[in-house]
N, C-alpha and C positions, 0 to 999 in steps of 0.2 A: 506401490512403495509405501512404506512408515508415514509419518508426519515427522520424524526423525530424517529419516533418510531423505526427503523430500528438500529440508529446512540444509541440509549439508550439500544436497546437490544446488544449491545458490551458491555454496564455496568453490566450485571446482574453478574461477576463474581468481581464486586466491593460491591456488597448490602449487607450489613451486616444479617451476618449468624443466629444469635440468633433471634427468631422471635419477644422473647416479646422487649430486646432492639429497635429492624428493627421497632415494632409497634410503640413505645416510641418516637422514634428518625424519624419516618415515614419522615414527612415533611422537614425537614433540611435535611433529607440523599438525599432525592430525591431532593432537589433545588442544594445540590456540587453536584451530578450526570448532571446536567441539565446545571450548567454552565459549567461545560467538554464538551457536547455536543453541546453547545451553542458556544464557542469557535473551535470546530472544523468543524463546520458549518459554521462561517466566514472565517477558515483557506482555505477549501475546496470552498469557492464559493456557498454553495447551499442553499444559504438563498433565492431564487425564486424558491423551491424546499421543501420547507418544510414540508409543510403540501399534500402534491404531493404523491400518492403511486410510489412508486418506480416500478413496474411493465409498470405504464405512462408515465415514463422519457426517456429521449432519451440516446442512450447507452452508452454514453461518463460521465454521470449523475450518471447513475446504478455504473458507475466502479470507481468514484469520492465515492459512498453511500458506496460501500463494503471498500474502505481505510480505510474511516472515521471507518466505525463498527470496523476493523483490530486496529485503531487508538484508539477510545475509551477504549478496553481493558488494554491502557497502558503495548505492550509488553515492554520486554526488546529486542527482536528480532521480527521485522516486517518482515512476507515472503510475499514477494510479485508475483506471480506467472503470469504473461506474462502482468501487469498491462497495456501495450500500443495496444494489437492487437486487431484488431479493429477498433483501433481510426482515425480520420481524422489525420493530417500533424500537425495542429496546435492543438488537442486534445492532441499529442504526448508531443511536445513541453512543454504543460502547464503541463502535470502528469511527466515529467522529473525535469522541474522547482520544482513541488511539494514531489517529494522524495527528491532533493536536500535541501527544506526547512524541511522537517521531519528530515533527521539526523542532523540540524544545533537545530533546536527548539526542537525536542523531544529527543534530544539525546542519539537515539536509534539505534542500529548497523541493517543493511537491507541486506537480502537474498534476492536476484534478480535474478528469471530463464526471460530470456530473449532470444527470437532468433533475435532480432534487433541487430545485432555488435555492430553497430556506436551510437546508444543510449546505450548500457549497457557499451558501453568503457569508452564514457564521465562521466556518472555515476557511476563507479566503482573505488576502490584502487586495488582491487586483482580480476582477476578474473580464471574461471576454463571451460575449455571445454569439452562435454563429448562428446562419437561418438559411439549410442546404448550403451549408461549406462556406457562406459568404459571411468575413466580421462585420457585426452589425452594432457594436458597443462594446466599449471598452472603458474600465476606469475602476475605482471602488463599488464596490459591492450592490451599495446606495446608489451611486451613478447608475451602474447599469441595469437594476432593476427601474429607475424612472426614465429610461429613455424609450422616447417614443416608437422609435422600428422594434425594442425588446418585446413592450406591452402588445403591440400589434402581432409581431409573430407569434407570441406567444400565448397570447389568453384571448388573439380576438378583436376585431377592429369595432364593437359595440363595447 
């Protein structure tokens, strides 16, 4: 599929459910579906990408495509699941900047698993350490990188 098509198949849990209405209403529901997509296809950068299968993009593009689809369903909770690895140094940078812009313009609360510290600290109001599934810290950012079970699991008991 597109990076188009991909970004409107996050809408199908917006298309109105009744069919003969959906039929009636066909073309106006699909063009507000389209400028949702149309706007977060500017938001994301991937207007040199549009018409592009996603499978042919380069991976930093792919993990831009899968926001967007996350994006298009209009949660009220975006999980975002390790959104940076992978990325080059400055791919990092730009998908940080761009959760910072989603909670400001979408104003939508973001679940962040992340093993980067120092990007999920700058991104984060609270966050939570686990060490094999177990909470081992909890609290701001600061909190939880000076807690002692953190430092231990994580870097080392020397």
């Amino acid at each position: 599929m597109t990076v188009l098509d991909n970004l409107l198949l996050g809408r199908h849990i917006k298309f109105q459910k009744n069919a003969v209405k959906a039929f009636l209403r066909m073309r106006g529901e699909e063009l507000r579906h389209r400028e949702v997509v149309e706007e977060i296809i500017d938001f994301l950068d991937l207007q040199a990408y549009r018409q592009a299968r996603v499978s042919d993009c380069p991976y930093g593009v792919q993990k831009r495509v899968e926001m967007g689809r996350a994006l298009a369903m209009e949660p009220q909770l975006l999980l975002l699941d390790e959104p940076i690895s992978g990325l080059t140094a400055e791919e990092k940078e730009e998908t940080a900047y761009r959760i910072t812009e989603i909670r400001g313009r979408y104003k939508m609360a973001i679940l962040l698993v992340e093993h980067d510290l120092r990007l999920a600290s700058r991104l984060a109001d609270r966050m939570m350490a686990l060490d094999y599934g177990q909470k081992i810290a909890q609290g701001s950012p600061e909190e939880v990188q000076r807690a002692p079970a953190v430092i231990k699991a994580y870097l080392g008991e020397d």
